[in-house]
N, C-alpha and C positions, 0 to 999 in steps of 0.2 A: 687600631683597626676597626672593632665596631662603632667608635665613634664616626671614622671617616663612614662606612656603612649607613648610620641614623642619617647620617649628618644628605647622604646621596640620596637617601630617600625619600628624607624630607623637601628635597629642592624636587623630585619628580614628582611628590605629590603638592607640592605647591604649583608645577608648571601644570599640571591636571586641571587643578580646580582654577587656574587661570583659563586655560584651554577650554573648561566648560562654561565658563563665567562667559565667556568672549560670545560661546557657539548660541549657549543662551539667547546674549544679545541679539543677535545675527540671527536667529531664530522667529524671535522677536521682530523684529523689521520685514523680513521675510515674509510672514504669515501675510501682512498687510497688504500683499500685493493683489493675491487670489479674494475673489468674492465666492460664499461658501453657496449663498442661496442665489443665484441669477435672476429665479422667478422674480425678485423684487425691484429689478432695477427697472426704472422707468424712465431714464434719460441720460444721455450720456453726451458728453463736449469733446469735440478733441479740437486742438490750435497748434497749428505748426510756426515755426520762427519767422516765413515771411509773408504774417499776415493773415494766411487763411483759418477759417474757423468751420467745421461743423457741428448740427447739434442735432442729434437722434431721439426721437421723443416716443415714447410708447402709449398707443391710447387706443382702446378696446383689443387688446391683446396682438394688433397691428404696433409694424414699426413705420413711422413717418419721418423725411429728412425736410428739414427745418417745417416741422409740422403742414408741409404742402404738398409733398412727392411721395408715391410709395416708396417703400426701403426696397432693398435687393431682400429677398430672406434668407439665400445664403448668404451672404456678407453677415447679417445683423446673427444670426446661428455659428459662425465661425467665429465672432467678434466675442458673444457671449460666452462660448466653449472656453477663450482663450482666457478671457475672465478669468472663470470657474478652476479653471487646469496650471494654470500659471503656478511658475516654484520657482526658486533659487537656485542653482546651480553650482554657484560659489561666489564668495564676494569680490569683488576686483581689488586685487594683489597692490599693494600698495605703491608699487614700483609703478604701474600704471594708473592707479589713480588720480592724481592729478590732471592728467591732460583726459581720460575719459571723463571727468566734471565738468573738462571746459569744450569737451563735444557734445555733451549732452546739454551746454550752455547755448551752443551756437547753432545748433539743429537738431533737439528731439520736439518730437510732438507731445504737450499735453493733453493726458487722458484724465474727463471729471466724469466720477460714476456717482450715481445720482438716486435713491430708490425713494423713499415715500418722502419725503424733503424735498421739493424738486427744485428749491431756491438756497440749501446748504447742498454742498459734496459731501458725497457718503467717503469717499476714496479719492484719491488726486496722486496720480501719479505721472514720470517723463518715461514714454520711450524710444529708445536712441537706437543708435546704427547696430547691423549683426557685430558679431564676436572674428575673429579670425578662422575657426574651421568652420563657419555659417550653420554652428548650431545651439545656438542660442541669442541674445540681446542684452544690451545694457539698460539697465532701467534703474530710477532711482525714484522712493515718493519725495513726495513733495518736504519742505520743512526739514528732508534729513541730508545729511553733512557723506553719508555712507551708499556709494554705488554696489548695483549685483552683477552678476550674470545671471538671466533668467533664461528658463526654458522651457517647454512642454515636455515629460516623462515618456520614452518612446515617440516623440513627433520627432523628425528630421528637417532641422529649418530652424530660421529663426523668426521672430515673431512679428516686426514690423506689417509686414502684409498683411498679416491675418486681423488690423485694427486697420484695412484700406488704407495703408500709408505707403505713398507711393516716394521711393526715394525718402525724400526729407519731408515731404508735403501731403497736406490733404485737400479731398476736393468734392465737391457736394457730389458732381457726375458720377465717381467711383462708387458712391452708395443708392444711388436710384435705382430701382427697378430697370428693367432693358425693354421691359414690355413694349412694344410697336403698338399697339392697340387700346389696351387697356380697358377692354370691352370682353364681353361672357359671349362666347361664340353661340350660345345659344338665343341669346337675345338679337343678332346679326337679323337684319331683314333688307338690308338691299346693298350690293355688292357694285362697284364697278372698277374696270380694268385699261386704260386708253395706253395703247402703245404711241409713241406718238413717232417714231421712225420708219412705223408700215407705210409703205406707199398708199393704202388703202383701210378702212376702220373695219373691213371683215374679222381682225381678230382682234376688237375691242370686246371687254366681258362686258355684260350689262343683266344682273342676276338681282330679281327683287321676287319679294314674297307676297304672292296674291291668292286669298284664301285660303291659307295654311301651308299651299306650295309653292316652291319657287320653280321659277318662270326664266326664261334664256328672251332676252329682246336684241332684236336683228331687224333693222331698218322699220323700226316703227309696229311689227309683229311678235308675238309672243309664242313661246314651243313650251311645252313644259321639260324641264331638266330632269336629269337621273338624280332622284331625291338622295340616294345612298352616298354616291359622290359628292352632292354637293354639302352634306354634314361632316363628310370626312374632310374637304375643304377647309369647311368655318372651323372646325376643330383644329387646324393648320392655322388659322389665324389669331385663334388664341393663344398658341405655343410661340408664335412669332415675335423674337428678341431683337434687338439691334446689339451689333458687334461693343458698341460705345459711342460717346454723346462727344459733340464735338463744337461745342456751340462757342469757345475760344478761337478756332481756327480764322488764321489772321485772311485766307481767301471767302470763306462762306458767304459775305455779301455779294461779292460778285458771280459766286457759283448759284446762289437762286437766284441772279435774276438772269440767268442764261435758260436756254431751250431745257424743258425737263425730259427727260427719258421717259418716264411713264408718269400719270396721275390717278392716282387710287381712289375713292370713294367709298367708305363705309358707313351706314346709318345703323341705329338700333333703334328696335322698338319705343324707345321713350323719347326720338327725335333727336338724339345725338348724332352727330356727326364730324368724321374724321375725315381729311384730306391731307393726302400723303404723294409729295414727289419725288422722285429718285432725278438723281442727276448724276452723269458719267464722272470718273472717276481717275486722274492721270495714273500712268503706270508708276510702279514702286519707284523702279529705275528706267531712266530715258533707253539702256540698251537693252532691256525687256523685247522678243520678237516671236511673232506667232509662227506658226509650223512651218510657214513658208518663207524664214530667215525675215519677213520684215517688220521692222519696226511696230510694235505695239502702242493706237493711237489712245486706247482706252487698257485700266485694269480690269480682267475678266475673271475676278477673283472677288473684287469687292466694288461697291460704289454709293452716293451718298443720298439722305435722304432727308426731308425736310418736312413737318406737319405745322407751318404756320406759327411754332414755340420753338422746339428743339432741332440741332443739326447733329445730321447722327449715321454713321458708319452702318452700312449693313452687309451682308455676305451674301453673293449669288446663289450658294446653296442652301442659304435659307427664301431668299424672294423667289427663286426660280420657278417653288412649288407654289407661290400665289400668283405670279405674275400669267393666269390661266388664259386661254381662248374659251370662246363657246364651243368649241368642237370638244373639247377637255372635259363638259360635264352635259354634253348631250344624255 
């Protein structure tokens, strides 16, 4: 009897120190996914299976996407949190692993984290589609034979998005800033507004700064503006986002070169200058219909807009508040 006794104990502490040996492992692999210090990363690749590539560059404490666009700064703060936070979950069950290898073969996106080396990967890792309850990701680094479930501790979600991967794919537009401007409302010195559907230009804006104020021009005459309003204005035009960039859309050549809705006109002190046109916007659905049951010939929700580079989604309630009269900042 105590023989059989040694003999059962012995096999429990053998599966133990199997069981810690393994967690070890798996431990070990683990760790490698999280970056401890974020402050040091300086660039980062990701590459999806068909094709696309982006690359995040950090340079005077700004993010740049392929060293030319500003970054989103949420996006590149969400990305780096995810970094930082990133853990294991559990390993994928072997029962499953086999085909999550050959999904993470056929569509994950590759992540290369990059810090004072900016020509080696500090880190190289795949991540792949959510988990079944959507909360967590498959992920596996590079070079290893061994898939995880990852997750963030208390986030709800899984991780794909939070590295702008949309579906299976990435895309330079997802990481850009949305800025419409890209101009310091302070530096703003002359304004203009053309409606181009008014029967008449009475409520075209025409707002420029002459000796330190700005000025309302109305057929060749000048009023001076409500100074107060028109800072609260420009301060509007610095906050102003576009919904998203749309500079793939298989109609946009044809949509600029149709009649514009309105043309915008921005200068700044150093002689820049923006020109921005919006163009009508088909409804979502053909059976869309306004208060009076009929057919909806435009969306009055959204519509598009154009600066000579990017084509790009905006929202009425964001333009509504630029798209001013001169009566608006008398």
């Amino acid at each position: 009897m105590k023989k059989i006794i040694t003999i059962i104990l012995l096999l429990v502490a053998l599966a133990v120190l199997i069981y810690q040996q393994t967690n070890n492992t798996i431990k070990q692999e683990l760790r490698d996914f999280a970056v401890e210090d974020i402050s040091t990363i300086t660039k980062v690749f990701l590459a999806d299976r068909h094709g696309h590539d982006v690359t995040l560059f950090k340079t005077d404490d700004k993010w740049l996407v392929e060293n030319k666009y500003p970054a989103r700064k949420d996006g590149i703060e969400i990305m780096l949190s995810t970094m930082n936070k990133v853990r294991v979950r559990q390993p994928v069950s072997e029962s499953m692993h086999n085909n999550v290898i050959k999904n993470l073969a056929a569509s994950s996106v590759k992540v290369e984290i990059f810090t004072d080396n900016t020509d080696e990967a500090e880190k190289t890792y795949y991540v792949g589609g959510e988990v079944a309850d959507l909360l967590g990701s498959f992920m596996m680094m590079e070079n290893s034979s061994k898939a995880f479930i990852t997750h963030i501790p208390g986030f709800n979600g899984f991780l794909a998005p939070r590295y702008s991967i949309e579906g299976t794919r990435v895309s330079m537009d997802l990481w850009r800033d949305r800025s419409i401007l890209n101009m310091d409302a302070a530096d703003i010195e002359f304004v203009s507004v053309e409606h181009h559907e008014n029967e008449t230009a009475e409520g075209n804006l025409y707002l420029d700064k002459v000796n330190g104020n700005f000025v309302l021009f109305e057929n060749g005459e000048g009023s001076l503006a409500n100074q107060e309003r028109v800072n609260t204005y420009l301060q509007l035009w610095g906050k102003a986002n576009c919904e998203g960039f749309m500079n793939d859309f298989s109609k946009k050549d044809s949509i600029i070169n149709s009649a514009p809705f309105h043309t915008i006109k921005v200068w700044n002190k150093d002689g820049e200058e923006k020109t921005i046109r919006t163009y009508h916007k088909a409804p979502k659905r053909a059976e869309y219909q306004d208060l009076n049951g009929q057919p909806l010939k435009w969306d009055v929700d959204r519509m598009y807009a154009y600066d000579g580079t990017d084509f790009t989604l905006i929202q009425f309630y964001t333009f509504n508040k630029l798209l001013l009269s001169p009566n608006d900042l008398r």
